[in-house]
C-alpha positions as CSV (number, residue, x, y, z in Angstrom):
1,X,0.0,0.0,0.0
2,X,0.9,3.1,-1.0
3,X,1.6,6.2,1.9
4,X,-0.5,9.2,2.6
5,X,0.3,11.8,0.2
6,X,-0.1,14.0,3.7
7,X,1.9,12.7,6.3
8,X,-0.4,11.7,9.7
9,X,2.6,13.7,11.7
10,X,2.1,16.8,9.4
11,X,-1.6,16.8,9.9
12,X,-1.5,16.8,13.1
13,X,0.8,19.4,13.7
14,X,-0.7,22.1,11.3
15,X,-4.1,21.2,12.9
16,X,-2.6,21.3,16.7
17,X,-1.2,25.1,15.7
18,X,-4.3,26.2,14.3
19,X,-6.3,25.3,17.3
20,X,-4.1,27.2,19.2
21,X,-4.0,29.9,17.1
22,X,-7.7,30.0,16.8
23,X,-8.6,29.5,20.9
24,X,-5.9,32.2,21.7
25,X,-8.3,34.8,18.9
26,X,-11.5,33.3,20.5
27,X,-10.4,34.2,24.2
28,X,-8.9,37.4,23.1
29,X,-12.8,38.3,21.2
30,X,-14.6,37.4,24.3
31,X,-12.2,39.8,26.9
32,X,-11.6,42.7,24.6
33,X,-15.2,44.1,25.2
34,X,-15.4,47.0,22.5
35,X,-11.6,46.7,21.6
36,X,-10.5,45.1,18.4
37,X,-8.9,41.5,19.3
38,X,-5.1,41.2,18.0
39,X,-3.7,41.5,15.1
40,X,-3.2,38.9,12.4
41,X,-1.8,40.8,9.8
42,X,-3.0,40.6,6.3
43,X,-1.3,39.7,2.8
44,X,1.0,42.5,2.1
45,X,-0.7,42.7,-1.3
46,X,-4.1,41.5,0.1
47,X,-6.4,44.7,-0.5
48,X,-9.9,43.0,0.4
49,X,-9.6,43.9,4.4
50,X,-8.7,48.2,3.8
51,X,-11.3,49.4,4.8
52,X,-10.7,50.3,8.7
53,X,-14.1,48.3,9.9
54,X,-12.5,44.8,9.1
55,X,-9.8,46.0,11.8
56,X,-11.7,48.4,14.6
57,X,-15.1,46.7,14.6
58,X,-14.7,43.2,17.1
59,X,-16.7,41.1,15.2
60,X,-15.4,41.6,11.6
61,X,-11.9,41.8,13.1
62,X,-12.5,38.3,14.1
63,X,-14.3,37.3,11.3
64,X,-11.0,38.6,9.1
65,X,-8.2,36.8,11.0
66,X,-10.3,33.9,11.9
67,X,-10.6,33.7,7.5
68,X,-6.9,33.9,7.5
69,X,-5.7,31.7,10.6
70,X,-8.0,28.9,8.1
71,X,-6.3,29.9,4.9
72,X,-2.5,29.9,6.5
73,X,-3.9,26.6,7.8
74,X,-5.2,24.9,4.3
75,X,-2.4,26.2,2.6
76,X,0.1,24.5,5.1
77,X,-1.8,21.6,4.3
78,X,-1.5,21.4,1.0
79,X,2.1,22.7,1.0
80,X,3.4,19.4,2.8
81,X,1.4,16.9,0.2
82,X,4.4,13.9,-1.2
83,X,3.8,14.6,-5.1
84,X,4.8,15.4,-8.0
85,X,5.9,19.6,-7.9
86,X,2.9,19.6,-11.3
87,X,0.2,18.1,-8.6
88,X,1.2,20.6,-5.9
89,X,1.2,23.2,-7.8
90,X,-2.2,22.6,-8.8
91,X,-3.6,21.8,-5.5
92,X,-2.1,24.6,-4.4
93,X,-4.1,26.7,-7.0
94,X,-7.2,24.9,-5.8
95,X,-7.0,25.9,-2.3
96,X,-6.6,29.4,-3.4
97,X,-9.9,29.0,-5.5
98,X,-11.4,27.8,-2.3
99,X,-10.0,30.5,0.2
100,X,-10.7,33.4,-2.4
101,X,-14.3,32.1,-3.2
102,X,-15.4,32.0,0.6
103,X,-13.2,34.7,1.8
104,X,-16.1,37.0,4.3
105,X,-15.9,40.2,1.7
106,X,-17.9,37.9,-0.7
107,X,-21.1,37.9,1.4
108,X,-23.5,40.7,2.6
109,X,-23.9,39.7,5.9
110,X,-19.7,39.1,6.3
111,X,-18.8,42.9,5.0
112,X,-19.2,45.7,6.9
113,X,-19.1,48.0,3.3
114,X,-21.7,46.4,1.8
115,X,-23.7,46.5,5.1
116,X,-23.3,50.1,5.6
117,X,-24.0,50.7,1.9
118,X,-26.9,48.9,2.0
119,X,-28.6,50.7,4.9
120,X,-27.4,54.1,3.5
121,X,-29.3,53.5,0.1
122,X,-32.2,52.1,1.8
123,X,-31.7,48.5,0.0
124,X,-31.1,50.3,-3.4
125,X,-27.6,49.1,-3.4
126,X,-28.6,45.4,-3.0
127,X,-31.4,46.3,-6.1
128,X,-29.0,47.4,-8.6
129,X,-26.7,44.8,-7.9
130,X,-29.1,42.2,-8.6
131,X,-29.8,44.3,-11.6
132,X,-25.9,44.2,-12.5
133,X,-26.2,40.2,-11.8
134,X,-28.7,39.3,-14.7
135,X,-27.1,41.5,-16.9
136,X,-23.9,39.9,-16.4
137,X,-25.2,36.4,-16.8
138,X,-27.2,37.0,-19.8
139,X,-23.6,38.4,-21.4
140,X,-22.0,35.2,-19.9
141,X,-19.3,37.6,-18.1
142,X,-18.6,39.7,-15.2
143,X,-18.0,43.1,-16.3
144,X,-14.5,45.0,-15.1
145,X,-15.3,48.4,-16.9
146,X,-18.3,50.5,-18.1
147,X,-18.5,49.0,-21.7
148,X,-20.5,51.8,-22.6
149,X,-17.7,53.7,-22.3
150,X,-15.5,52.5,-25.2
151,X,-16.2,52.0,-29.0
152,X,-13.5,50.4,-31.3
153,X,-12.9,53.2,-34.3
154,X,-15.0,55.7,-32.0
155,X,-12.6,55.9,-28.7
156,X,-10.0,52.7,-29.2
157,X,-7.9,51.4,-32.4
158,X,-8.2,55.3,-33.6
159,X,-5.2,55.8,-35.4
160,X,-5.8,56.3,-38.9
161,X,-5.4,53.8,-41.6
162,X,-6.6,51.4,-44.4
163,X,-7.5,47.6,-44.2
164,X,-5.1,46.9,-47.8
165,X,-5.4,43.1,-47.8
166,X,-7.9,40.8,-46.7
167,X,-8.4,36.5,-46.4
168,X,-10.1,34.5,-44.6
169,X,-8.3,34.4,-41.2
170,X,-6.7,38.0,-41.2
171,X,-7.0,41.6,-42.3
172,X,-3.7,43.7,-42.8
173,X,-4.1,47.1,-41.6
174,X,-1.4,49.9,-42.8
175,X,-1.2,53.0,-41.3
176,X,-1.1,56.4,-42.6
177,X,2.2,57.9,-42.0
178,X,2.4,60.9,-39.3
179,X,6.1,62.0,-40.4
180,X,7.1,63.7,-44.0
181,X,9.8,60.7,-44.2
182,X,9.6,57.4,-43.0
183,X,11.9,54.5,-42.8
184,X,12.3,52.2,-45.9
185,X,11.4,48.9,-44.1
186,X,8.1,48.7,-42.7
187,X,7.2,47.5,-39.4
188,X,4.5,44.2,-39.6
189,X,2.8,43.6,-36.0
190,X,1.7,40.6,-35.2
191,X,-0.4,40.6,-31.7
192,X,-1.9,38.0,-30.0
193,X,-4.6,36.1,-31.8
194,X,-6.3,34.9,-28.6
195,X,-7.8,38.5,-28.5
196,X,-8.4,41.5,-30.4
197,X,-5.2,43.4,-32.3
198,X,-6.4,47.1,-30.4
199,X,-4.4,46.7,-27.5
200,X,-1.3,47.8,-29.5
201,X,-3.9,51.0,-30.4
202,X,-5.9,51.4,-27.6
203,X,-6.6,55.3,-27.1
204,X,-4.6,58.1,-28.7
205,X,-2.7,58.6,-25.4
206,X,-1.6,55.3,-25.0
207,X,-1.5,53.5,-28.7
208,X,2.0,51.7,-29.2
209,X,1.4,51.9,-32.8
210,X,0.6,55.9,-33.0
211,X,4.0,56.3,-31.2
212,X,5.5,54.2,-33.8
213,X,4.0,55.9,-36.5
214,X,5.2,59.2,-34.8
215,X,8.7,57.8,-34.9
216,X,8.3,57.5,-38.8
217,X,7.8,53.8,-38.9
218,X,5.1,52.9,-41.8
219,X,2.8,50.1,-39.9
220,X,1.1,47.3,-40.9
221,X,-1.0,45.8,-38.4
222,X,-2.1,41.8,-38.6
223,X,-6.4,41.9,-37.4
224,X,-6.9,38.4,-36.7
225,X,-10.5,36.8,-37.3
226,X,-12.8,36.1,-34.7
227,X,-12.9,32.6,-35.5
228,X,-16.7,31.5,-36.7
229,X,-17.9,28.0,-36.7
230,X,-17.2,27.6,-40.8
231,X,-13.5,28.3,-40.1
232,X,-13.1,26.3,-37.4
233,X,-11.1,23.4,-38.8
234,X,-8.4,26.0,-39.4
235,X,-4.5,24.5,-38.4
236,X,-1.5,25.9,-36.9
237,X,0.0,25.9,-40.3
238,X,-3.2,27.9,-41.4
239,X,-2.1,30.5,-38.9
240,X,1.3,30.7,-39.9
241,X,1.0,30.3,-43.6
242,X,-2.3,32.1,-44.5
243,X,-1.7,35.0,-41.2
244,X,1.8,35.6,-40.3
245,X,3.8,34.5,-43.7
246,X,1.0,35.9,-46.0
247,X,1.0,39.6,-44.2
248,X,5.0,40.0,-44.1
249,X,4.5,39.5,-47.8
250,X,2.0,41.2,-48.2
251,X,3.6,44.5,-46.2
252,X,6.7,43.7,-48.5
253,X,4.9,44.1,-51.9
254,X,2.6,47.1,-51.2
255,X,5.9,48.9,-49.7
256,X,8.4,48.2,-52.1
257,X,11.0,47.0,-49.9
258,X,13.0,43.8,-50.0
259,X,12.7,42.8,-46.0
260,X,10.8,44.4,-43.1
261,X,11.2,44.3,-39.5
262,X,8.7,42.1,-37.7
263,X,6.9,42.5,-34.2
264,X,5.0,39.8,-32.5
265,X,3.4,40.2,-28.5
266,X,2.2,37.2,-26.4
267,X,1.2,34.4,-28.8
268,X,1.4,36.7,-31.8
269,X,5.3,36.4,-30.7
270,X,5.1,32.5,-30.9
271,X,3.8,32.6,-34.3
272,X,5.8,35.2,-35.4
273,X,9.3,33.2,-34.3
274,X,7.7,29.9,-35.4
275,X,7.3,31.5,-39.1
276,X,10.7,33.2,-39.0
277,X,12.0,29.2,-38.6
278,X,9.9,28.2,-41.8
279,X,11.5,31.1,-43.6
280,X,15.2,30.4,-42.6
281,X,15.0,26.7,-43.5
282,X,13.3,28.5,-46.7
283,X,16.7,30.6,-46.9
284,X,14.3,33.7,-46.9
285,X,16.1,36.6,-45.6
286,X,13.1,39.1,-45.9
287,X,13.1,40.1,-42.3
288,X,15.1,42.8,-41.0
289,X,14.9,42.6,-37.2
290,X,12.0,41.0,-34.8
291,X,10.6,42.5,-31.6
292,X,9.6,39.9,-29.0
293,X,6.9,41.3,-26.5
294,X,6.1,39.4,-23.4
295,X,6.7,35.9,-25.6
296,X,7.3,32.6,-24.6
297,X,9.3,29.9,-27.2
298,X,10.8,27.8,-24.7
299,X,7.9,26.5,-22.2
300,X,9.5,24.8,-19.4
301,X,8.2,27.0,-16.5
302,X,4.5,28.4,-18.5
303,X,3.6,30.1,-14.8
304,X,0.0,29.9,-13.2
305,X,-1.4,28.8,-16.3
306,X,0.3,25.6,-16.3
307,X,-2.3,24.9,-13.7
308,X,-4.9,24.4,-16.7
309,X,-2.7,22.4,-18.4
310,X,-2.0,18.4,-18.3
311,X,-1.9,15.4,-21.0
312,X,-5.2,14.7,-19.5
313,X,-7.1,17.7,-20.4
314,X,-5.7,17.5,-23.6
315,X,-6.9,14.0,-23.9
316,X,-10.8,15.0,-22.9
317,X,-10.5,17.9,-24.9
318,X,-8.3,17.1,-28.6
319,X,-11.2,14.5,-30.1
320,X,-13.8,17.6,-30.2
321,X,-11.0,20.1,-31.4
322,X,-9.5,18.0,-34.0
323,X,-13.1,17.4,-35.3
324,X,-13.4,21.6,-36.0
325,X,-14.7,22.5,-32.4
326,X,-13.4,26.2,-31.1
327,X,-12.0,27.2,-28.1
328,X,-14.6,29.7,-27.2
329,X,-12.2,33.3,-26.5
330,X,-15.1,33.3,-22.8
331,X,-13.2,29.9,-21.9
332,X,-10.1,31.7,-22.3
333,X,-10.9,35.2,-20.8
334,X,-12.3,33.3,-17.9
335,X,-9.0,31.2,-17.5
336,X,-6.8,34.0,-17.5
337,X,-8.9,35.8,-14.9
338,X,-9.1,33.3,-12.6
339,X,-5.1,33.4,-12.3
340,X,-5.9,36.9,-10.7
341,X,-9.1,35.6,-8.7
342,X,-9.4,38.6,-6.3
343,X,-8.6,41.2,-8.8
344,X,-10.3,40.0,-11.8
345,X,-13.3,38.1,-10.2
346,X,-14.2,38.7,-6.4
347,X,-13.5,42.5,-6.7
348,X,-15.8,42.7,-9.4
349,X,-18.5,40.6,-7.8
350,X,-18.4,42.6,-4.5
351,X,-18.6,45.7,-6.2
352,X,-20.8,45.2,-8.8
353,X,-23.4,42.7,-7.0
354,X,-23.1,43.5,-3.4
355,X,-22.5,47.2,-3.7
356,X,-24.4,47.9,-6.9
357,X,-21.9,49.6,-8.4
358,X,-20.8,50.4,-12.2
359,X,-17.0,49.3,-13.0
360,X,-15.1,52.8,-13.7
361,X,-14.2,53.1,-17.4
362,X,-11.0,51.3,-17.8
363,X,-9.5,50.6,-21.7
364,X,-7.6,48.2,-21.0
365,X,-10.4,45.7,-19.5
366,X,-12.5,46.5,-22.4
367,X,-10.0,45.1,-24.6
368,X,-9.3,41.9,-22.3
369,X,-13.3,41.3,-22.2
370,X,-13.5,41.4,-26.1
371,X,-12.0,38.1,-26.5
372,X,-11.5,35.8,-30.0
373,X,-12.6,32.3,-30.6
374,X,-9.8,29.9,-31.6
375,X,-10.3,27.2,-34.1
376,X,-10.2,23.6,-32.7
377,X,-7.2,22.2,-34.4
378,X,-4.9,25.3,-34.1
379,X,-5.2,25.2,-30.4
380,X,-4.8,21.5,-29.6
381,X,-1.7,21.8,-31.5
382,X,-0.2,24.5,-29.6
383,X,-0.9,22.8,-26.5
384,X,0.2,20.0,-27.3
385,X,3.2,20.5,-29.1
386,X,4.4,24.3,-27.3
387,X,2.4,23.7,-23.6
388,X,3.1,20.4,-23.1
389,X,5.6,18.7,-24.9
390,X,8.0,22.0,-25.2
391,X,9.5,21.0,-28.8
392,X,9.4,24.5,-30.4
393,X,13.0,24.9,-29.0
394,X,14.3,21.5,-29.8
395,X,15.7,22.2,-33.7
396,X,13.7,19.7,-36.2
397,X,11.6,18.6,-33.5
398,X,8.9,20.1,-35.3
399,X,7.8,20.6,-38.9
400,X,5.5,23.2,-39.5
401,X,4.4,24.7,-43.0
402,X,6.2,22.1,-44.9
403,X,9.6,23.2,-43.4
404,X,11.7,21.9,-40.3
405,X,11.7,24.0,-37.2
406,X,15.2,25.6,-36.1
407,X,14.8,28.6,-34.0
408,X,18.8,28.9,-34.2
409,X,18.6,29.5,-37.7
410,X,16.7,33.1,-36.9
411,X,19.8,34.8,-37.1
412,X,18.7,38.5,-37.2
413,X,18.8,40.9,-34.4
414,X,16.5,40.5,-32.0
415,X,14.8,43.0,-29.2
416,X,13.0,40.6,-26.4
417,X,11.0,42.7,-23.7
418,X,9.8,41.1,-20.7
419,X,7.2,42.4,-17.8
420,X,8.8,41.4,-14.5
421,X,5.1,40.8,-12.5
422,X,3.9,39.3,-16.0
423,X,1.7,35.7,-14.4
424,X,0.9,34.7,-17.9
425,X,4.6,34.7,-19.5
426,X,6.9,34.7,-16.8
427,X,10.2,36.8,-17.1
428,X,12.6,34.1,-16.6
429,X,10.9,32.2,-19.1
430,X,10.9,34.6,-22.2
431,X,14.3,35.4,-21.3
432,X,15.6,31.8,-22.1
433,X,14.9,33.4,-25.7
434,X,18.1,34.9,-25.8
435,X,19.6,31.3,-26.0
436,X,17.3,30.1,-28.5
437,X,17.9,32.6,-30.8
438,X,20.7,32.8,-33.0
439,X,21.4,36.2,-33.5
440,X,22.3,38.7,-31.5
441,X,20.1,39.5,-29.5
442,X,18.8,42.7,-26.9
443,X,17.1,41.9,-23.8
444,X,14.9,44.3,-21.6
445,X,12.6,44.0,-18.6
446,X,9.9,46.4,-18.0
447,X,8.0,46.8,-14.6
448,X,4.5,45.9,-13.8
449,X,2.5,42.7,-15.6
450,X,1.2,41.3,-18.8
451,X,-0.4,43.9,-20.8
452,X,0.5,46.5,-18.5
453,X,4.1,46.2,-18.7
454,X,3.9,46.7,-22.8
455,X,1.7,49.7,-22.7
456,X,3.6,51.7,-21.0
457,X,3.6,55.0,-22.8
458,X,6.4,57.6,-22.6
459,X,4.1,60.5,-20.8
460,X,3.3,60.7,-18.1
461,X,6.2,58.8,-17.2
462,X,5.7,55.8,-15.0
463,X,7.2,52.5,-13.7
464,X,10.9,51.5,-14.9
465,X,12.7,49.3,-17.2
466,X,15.8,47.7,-16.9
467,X,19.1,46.7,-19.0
468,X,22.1,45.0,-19.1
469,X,24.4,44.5,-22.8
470,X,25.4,41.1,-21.3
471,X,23.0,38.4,-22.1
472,X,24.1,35.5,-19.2
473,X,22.9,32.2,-19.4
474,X,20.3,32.9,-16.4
475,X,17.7,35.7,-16.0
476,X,18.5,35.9,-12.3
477,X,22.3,36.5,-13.2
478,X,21.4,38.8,-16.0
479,X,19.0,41.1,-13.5
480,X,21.8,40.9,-10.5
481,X,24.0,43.4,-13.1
482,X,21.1,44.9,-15.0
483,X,20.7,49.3,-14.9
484,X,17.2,50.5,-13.7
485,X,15.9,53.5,-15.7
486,X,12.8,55.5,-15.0
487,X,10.0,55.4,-17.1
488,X,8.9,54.2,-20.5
489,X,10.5,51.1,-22.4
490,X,9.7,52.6,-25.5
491,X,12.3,55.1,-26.3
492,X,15.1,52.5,-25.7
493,X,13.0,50.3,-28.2
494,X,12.5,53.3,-30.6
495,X,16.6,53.8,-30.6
496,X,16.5,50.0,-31.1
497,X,14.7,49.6,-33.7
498,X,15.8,53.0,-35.9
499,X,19.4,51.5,-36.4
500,X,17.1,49.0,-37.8
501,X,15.1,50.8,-40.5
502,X,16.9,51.7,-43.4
503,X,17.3,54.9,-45.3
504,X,14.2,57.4,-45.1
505,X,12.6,58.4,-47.8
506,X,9.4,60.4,-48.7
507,X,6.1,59.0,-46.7
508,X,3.8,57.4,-49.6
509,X,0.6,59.7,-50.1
510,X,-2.0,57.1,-50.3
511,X,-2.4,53.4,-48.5
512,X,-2.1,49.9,-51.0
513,X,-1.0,50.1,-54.4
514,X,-2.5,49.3,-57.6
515,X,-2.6,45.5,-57.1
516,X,-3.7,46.5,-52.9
517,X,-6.9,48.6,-52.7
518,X,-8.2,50.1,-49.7
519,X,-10.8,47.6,-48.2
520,X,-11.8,49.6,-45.7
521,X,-10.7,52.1,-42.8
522,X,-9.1,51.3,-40.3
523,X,-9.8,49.3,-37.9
524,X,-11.3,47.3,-40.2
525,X,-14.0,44.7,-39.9
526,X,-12.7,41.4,-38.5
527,X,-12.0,43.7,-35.3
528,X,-15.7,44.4,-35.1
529,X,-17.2,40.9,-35.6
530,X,-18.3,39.0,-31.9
531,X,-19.7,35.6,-31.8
């Protein structure tokens, strides 16, 4: 027989402190009369107990450490499991599901807020928030910002510019230049296709591709589709040979230049390096530079995602997706959140339901809230074949497009930023890109997380980045010598790129060309379409 996978002399140890610890809070409620008990102190970065009832007022006092005494508890318990670190981890993410889902702020009786709210609105508070509720689950989602605050072409994805080239599974946007000259190789984005392309051109104040324009960069922009149910048989090769492959051409033919420079974020980055391996075993040398934004090709450590993530989901899941089933973008959207549970979930339940409020207009929420549908067999493949069995850094452990797979053979320069709080591409992770890569290569970290850490305008000035010339063979040893500079990312990645550009000449006066028509304005229609 097999042992415990929780030791009987652990169990009984964690449980005898916790009974301790919880008699010694009970005694202290029952003699402190109208004083608070002691303190337990909160999570440093726990925000859910501020307000200064949870800490003066006896009974919610208790009621808050009591909630944490139980969660220190569970997660002791499930800290000194015998398995595997993968099964750990993920019990480790379930007890967190459980503490965050019962935690006393999630109840109207347990939070002094809601109960104060509630008598000063005469029960309005409660009304609207049952209001809010059906909303909500008629839209399938809890909403994180005023969506009738924000219009894509009204308010977001406003810089101006023509859809020049359309298929199936992308549009190509080029924007209309903003300097007299621009560079002679073009700039081709490709963003993540598990959501919309706007959060590289989100408002005028903060769009990554206006400042690139600015900087006299001519800009294409890949829009991928919002996958419908006809198109959902579409493959990973689909993806790189009709989206990434088919728009660097494209942007090379309507601009008249021999190569471009190339830009992919998140997953855009994986398909982006993935097709610059198909074109060096092609001995195609039409890309200039690349850009890597918060991108992960080597998938050993694929942070608190991971948690998702097993052979056996893949199993349950891979017969419907191989037979044209989509990976709805809610299934996604809602995955990601729950990485963030309190932010991205509880907050938004407390406020919304409980307190009957209306989220605060917020741009970037919009954008992660207007998710994209995947088609079946694209995503079981990256699972599978990035997620799980890691071979897109193993050279000609993969074939893709007809051609083998060698990320060494990408030999031109390469700028790879990284968000240092990032939970969905860890730092260390996109950093073991330097060694994948074979040539030379420029790596930066940016404060803050995911999306945040990318759109990180120059004003107002905010957060930090941070540098070092010597790429080490570990991230840790790399940010031990690194140089921490105040503010934006983006000027260092403007200087970057310009040595990359080419000779300027004179901005062209119209978007396309004879064989590219203007389609439409920007930002197109594939943007627009929801399932």
């Amino acid at each position: 027989m097999s042992p415990p996978p929780l030791a009987p002399s652990a169990l009984v140890t964690a449980t005898e402190r916790f009974a301790s610890q919880l008699q010694s809070l009970w005694s202290a409620v029952l003699t402190a009369g109208t004083a608070a008990p002691p303190e337990i102190a909160d999570h440093a970065d726990d925000r859910r107990f501020a307000a200064h009832e949870w800490h003066t007022l006896p009974y919610f006092s208790w009621l808050r450490q009591s909630y944490l005494l139980y969660g220190d508890y569970l997660r002791a318990l499930a800290a000194d499991v015998d398995a595997a670190p993968h099964d750990r981890e993920r019990l480790r993410f379930v007890v967190d599901q459980y503490l965050d889902a019962i935690a006393p702020t999630n109840f109207v009786a347990t939070n002094p807020e809601v109960v104060q709210r509630a008598l000063a609105t005469d029960g309005a508070s409660l009304v609207q928030g049952m209001a809010n509720l059906a909303d909500d689950a008629l839209r399938g989602r809890i909403s994180q910002t005023d969506r009738e605050a924000f219009e894509v072409g009204r308010n977001l994805a406003t810089t101006p510019g023509s859809v020049v080239y359309r298929n199936e599974l992308i549009e190509l946007i080029q924007y209309a230049p903003s300097t007299p000259t621009v560079f002679r190789r073009p700039l081709v984005m490709v963003p993540p296709c598990i959501n919309k392309f706007y959060i590289l051109d989100l408002t005028s104040r903060n769009s990554f591709v206006r400042h690139a324009v600015a900087q006299g960069h001519t800009v294409f922009m890949v829009s991928w589709r919002n996958i419908p149910a006809a198109l959902g048989a579409l493959t990973f090769d689909d993806y790189i040979q009709d989206g990434v492959l088919r728009a660097l051409a494209e942007a090379r033919a309507i601009s008249g230049s021999r190569d471009v420079n190339a830009l992919g974020f998140c997953v855009g980055g994986t398909l982006l390096a993935a097709a610059l391996a198909v074109l060096a075993a092609r001995h195609d040398t039409s890309v200039a530079s690349v850009t890597l934004l918060t991108t992960l090709l080597d998938f050993t450590d694929p942070g608190p995602i991971g948690v998702y993530l097993s052979p056996e989901f893949l199993a349950a899941r891979e017969p419907a997706l191989l037979a044209g089933g989509r990976l709805l973008g809610n299934e996604l959207a809602c995955a990601f959140s729950s990485l963030r549970a309190n932010d991205l979930v509880w907050n938004y339940v407390v406020n919304n339901y409980l307190k009957g409020q209306t989220p605060p207009a917020f741009d970037l929420l919009y954008w992660n809230g207007d998710s994209t549908n995947l088609p079946g067999p694209m995503y079981a493949y990256y699972l599978r074949e990035m997620y799980l069995a890691n071979r897109l850094r193993e050279p000609g452990a993969l074939t893709i497009a007809g051609a083998p797979v060698d990320l060494r053979r990408v030999r031109m320069p390469a700028y790879v930023f990284a968000a240092r709080e990032d939970h969905i591409v860890p730092w260390r992770g996109a950093y073991r890109t330097t060694s994948l890569l074979g040539g030379d290569t420029t790596f930066v970290l940016g404060a803050s997380g995911h999306i945040a850490g990318v759109v990180n305008p120059p004003e107002p000035p905010k957060r930090n980045f941070w540098t070092n010339e010597l790429v080490t063979d570990e991230g840790d040893d790399w940010f031990a010598r690194a140089t921490a500079t105040p503010g934006s990312w983006w000027p260092h990645w403007h200087a970057w790129l310009a040595a990359h550009g080419g000779t300027r000449r004179k901005a062209p006066a119209r978007a396309g060309d004879a064989a590219h028509p203007v389609l439409d304005a920007a930002p197109g229609r594939y943007v627009r379409e929801r399932d």
